[in-house]
N, C-alpha and C positions, 0 to 999 in steps of 0.2 A: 504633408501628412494631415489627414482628418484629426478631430476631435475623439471621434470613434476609436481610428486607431492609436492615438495617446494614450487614449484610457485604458484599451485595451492590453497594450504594452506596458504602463504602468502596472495594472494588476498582474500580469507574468511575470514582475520583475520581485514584486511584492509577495507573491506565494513561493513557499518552498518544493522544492524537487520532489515531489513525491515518489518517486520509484527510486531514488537516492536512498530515501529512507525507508520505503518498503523494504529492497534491498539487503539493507544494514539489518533492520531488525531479523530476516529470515533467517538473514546469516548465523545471527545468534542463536536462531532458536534450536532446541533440539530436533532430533531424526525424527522423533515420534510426531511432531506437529508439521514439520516441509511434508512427510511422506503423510499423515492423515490429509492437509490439505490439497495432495495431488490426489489424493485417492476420489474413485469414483462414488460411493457409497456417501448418499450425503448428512447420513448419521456420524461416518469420522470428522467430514469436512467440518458439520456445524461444530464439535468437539473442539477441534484445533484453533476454529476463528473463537469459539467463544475464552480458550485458554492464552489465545495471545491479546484478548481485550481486556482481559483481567488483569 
């Protein structure tokens, strides 16, 4: 195994699952923010991402 691919596997092993956690958080969120950010209109979308960054 290269050095390259050490590193590279080192840092996969070192960040967390993100769609683990995307996921989990969706799950929790309300109906209003899953369906505003499936919606096409991207006045709800911004709405939704800006209420789950908050």
């Amino acid at each position: 195994m290269t050095g390259t691919a050490i590193a590279a596997g080192a840092r996969a092993m070192d960040q967390p699952d993100h769609t683990a956690i995307f996921t989990a958080v969706l799950a929790k969120a309300p109906q209003w923010i899953r369906h505003d950010l499936a919606s096409s209109d991207a006045t709800m979308r911004v709405r939704a991402e800006e209420s789950l960054a908050a």
